[in-house]
N, C-alpha and C positions, 0 to 999 in steps of 0.2 A: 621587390615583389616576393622570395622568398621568404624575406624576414615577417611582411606581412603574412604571408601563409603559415611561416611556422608560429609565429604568436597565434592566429586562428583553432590552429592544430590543438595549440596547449591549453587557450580557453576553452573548447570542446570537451578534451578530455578532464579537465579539473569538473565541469559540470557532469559529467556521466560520473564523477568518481564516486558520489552518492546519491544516484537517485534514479528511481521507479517511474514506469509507466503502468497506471492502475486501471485497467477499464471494467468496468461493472457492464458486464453482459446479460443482463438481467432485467425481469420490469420492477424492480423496488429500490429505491433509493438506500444505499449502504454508505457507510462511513469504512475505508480502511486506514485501519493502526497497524505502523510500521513499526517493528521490534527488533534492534541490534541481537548478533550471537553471543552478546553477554546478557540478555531479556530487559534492559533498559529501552524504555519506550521514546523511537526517537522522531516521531510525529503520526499525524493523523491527518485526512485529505475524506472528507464528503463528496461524494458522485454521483451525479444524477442517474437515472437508471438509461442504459445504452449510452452514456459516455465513455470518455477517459479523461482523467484525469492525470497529477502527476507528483510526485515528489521529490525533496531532494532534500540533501544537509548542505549545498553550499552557502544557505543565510548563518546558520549556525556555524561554520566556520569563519565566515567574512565577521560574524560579530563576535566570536570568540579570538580572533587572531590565529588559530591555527589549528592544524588536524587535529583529531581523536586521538590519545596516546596510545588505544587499543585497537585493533581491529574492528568493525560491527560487522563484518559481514561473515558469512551469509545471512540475508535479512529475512524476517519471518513477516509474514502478511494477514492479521487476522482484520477478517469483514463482519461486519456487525450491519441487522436491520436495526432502522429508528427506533425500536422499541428496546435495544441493547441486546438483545438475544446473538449468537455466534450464526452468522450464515453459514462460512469457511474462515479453512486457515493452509495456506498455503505456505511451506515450511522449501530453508534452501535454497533460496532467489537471489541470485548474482545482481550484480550491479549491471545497472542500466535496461533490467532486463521487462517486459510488458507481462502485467500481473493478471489475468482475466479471475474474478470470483467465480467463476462454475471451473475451474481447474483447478482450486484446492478443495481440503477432504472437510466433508460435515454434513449435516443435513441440507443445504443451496433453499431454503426456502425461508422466510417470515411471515410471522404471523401465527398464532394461534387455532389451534382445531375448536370449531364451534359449540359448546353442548347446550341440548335443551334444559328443562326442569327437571327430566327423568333422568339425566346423566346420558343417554345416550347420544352417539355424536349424529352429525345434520350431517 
């Protein structure tokens, strides 16, 4: 029984060893990209708006055969609306840690200010 708990133990922690919990707290649907401490981009996760969502690198290890030679952490979180624009970006994020879009720094909205013919906005 041990042995089965401590293999448990060690599947758990290899799976926290890279990877985010993303929640978009928000009403618009954002994409967040995940960015190593060396600015190599090491994936991207779509969220519906008031989910969460998740990430990790352990596919990218299981299909490379083995760790990163570098470190990537601390991970950078930049959110983006559908239309590409930066929502936030949430900078410094440990492993395993729950990432909400209105907790990093930027304008938190999408979308475009509306103007009419005259330039002035609606």
């Amino acid at each position: 029984m041990l042995r089965i708990t401590s293999i448990f133990l060690l599947c758990v922690s290899c799976l926290q060893a890279g990877s985010l919990r993303l929640e978009n707290n928000t009403s618009f649907p954002l994409k967040a990209v995940v960015q190593g401490a060396d600015g190599s981009v090491l994936g991207e996760v779509s969220v519906a708006p008031a989910k969460v969502g998740s990430w990790t690198d352990f596919n990218d290890m299981a299909i490379k055969g083995k760790a990163p030679a570098r470190s990537v952490t601390p991970f950078t979180v930049h959110w983006y609306c559908s239309a590409g624009d930066t929502f936030s970006i949430s900078e410094q994020i440990s492993t395993g840690a729950l990432v909400r879009a209105t907790d990093g720094s930027g304008k938190k909205s999408c979308g475009t200010d509306k103007k009419d013919k005259t330039g002035s906005q609606k």
